[in-house]
KEKOLDO-997217 format. One record per residue (C-alpha): x, y, z; residue in three letters; residue number from 1. Coordinates in nm, 4 decimals, always signed. Layout:
N
pt east->X	north->Y	up->Z	r->ala	k->NUM $
...
REM end
This chain:
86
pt east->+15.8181	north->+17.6243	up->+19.1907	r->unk	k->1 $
pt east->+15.4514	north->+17.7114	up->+19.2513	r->unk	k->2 $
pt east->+15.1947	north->+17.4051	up->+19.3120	r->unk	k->3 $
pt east->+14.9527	north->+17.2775	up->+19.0477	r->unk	k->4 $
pt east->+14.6305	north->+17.2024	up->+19.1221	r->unk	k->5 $
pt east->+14.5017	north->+16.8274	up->+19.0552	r->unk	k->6 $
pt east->+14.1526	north->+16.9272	up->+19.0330	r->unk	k->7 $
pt east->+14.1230	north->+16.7492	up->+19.3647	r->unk	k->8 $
pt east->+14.1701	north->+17.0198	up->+19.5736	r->unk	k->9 $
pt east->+14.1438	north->+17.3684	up->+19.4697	r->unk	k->10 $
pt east->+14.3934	north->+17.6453	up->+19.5482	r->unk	k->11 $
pt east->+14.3515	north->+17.9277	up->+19.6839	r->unk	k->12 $
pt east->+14.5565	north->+18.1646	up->+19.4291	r->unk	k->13 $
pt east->+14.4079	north->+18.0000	up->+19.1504	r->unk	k->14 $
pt east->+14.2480	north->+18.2406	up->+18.8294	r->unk	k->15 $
pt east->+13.9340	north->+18.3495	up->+18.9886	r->unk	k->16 $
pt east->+13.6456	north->+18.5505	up->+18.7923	r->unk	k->17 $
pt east->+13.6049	north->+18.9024	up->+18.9642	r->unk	k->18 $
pt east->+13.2359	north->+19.0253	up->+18.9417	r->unk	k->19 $
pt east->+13.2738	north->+19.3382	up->+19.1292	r->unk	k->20 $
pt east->+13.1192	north->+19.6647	up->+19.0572	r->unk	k->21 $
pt east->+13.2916	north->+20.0258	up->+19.1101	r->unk	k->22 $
pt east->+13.2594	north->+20.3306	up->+19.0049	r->unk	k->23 $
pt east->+13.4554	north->+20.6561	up->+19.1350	r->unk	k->24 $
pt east->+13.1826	north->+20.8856	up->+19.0453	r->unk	k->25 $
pt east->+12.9309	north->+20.7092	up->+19.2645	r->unk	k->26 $
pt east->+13.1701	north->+20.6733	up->+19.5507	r->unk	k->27 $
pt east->+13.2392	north->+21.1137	up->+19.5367	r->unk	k->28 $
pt east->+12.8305	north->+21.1479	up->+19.5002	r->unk	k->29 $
pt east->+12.7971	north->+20.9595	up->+19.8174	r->unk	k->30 $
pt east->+13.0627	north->+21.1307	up->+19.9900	r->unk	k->31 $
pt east->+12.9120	north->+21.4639	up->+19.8881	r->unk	k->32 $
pt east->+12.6411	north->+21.3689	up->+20.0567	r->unk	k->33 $
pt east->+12.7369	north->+21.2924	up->+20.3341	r->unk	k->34 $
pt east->+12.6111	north->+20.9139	up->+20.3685	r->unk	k->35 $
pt east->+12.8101	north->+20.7103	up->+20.6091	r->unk	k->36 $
pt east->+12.5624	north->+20.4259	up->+20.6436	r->unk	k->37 $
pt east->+12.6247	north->+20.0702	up->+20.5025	r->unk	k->38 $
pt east->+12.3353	north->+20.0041	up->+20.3956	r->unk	k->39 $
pt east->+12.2466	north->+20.3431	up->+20.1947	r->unk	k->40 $
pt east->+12.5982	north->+20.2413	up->+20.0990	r->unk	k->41 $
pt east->+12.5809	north->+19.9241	up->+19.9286	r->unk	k->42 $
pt east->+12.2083	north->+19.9228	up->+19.8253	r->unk	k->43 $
pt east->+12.3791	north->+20.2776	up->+19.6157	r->unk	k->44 $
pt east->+12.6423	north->+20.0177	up->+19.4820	r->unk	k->45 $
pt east->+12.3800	north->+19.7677	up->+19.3926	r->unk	k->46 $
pt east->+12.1622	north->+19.9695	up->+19.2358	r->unk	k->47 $
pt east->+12.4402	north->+20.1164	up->+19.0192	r->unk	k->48 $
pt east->+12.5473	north->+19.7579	up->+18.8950	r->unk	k->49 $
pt east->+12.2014	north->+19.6766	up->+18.7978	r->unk	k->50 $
pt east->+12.1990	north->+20.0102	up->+18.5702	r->unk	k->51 $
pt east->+11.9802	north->+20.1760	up->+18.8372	r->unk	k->52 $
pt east->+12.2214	north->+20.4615	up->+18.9572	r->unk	k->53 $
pt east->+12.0404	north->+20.7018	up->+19.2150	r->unk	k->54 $
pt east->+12.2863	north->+20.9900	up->+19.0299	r->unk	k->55 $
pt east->+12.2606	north->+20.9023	up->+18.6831	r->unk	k->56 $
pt east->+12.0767	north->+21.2750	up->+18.6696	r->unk	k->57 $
pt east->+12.3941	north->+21.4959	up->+18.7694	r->unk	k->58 $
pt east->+12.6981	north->+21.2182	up->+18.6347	r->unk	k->59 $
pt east->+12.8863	north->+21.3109	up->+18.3448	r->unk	k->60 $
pt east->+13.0214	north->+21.0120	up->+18.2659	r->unk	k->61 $
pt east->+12.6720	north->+20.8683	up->+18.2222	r->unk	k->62 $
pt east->+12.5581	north->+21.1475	up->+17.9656	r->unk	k->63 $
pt east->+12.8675	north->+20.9933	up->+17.7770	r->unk	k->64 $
pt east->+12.7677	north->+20.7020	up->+17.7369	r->unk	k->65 $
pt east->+12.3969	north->+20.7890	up->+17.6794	r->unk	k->66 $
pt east->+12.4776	north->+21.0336	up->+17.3747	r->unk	k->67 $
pt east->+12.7470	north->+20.7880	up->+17.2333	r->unk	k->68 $
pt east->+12.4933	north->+20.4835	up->+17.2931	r->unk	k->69 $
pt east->+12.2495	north->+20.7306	up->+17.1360	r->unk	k->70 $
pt east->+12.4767	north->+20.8083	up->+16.8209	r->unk	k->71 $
pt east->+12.6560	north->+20.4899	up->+16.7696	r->unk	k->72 $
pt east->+12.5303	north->+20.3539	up->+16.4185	r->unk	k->73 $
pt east->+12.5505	north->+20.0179	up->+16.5137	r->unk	k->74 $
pt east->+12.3064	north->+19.9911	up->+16.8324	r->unk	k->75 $
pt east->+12.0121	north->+20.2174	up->+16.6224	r->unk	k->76 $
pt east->+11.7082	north->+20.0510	up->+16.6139	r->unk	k->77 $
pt east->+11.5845	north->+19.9640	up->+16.2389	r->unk	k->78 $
pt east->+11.2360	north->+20.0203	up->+16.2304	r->unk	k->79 $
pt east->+11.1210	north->+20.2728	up->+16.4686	r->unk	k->80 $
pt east->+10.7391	north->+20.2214	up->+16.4680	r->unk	k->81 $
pt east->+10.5364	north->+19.9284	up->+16.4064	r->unk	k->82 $
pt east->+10.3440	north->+19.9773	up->+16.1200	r->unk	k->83 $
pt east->+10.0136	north->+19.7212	up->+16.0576	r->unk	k->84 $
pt east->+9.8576	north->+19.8574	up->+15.8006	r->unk	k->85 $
pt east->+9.7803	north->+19.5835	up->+15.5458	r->unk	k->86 $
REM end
């Protein structure tokens, strides 16, 4: 029988919200290059999960989502220009 929690005291096992980032790309473009540092290390992690990835330029599974952001129906802007001619 596993313990409830009362709301008094919160367990440890409890449903917890993970807000982690990772991508395997990133990790093999860092290992390419040979960076062993923590801090090039996370601040490439960081970076990445604020849509800011230092290898969006040679990742293919960026250009995938690009073109199908790009050609998805649904996310095309309406009006492309603003027009103010009255």
């Amino acid at each position: 029988m596993r313990p409830q929690s009362t709301g008094i005291v919160e367990l440890h096992d409890s449903k917890q919200k993970e807000r982690g980032f990772g991508c395997m790309k990133l990790i093999a473009f860092l290992t390419e290059d040979g960076v062993t540092e923590w801090e090039q290390w996370h601040g490439a992690h960081l970076q990445a999960a604020a849509g800011q990835c230092p290898y969006t330029g040679k990742c293919p599974i960026h250009a995938r989502s690009v073109e199908k952001a790009l050609n998805d129906q649904r996310k095309r802007p309406i009006q492309y220009t603003l027009d103010f001619e009255f």
